[in-house]
C-alpha positions, -999 to 999 in steps of 0.1 A, spaced: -148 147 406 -180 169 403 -179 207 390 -205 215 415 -216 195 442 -240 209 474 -250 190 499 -271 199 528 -288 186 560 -311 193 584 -339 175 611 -373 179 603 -404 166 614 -428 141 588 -449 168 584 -424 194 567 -407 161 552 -438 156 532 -443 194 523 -407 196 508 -414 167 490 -442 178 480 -428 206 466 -400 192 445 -428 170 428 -448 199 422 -417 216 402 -409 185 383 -439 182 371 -440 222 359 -416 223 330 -391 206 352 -374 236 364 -365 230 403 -352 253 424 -336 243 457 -327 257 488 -299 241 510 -295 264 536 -281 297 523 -275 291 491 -300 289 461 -295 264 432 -320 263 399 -314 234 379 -331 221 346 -349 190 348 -356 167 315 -383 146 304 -365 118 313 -343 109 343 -328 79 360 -340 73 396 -323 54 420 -341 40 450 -324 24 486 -340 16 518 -313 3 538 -328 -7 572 -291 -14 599 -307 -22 631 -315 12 649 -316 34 620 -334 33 586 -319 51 557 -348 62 524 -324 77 500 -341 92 460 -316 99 436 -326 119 402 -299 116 375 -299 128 340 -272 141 314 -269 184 311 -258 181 275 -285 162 257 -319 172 281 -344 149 263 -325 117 260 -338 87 274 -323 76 309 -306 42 307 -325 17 320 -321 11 358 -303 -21 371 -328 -49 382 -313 -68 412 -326 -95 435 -314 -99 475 -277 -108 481 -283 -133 509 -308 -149 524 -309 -131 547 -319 -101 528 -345 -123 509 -357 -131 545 -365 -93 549 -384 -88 515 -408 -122 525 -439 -98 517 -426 -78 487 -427 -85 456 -397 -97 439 -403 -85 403 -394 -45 393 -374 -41 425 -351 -20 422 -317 -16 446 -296 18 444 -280 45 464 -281 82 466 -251 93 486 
């Protein structure tokens, strides 16, 4: 169970999908401190040097899910992340999908 856990959604068009993102990158890159609005409420968290981060494209017929997950330990900032997982497709069918990507440094994970 989390001590604190916010989570907030809401539409928005490519355009202010890339400005947001933009931002966050902007802040991570400025002595890591981020500070987030989700709606009404504020959060400022401490990033470190180094973080874990977690990719997933998961593409179910009508509906494509891009989900970014930034993970990193609050008691020891500046420790390196653990390495992330490599994984090849499941199936074939999966390995049908990534016919055009390459295979090595891909990296499967999940955000929710």
């Amino acid at each position: 169970m989390s001590d604190v856990e916010v989570t907030y959604e809401e539409p928005l068009t490519r355009d202010e999908t890339a400005r947001c993102l933009s931002a966050l990158a902007a802040a991570l890159a400025d002595e890591g401190e981020v500070e987030l609005e989700l709606g009404a409420t504020k959060m400022k968290v401490h990033v470190p040097g180094k973080v874990r981060c977690k990719v997933e494209v998961e593409i179910d017929r009508d509906e494509v899910e891009f989900e970014v997950e930034l993970t990193w330990k609050t008691a020891a900032r500046d420790q390196p992340a653990p390495p992330v997982e490599q994984t090849e497709p499941d199936t074939a069918d999966e390995q049908a999908k990534d016919v055009h990507a390459p295979h090595s440094g891909r990296r499967k994970a999940s955000a929710r």
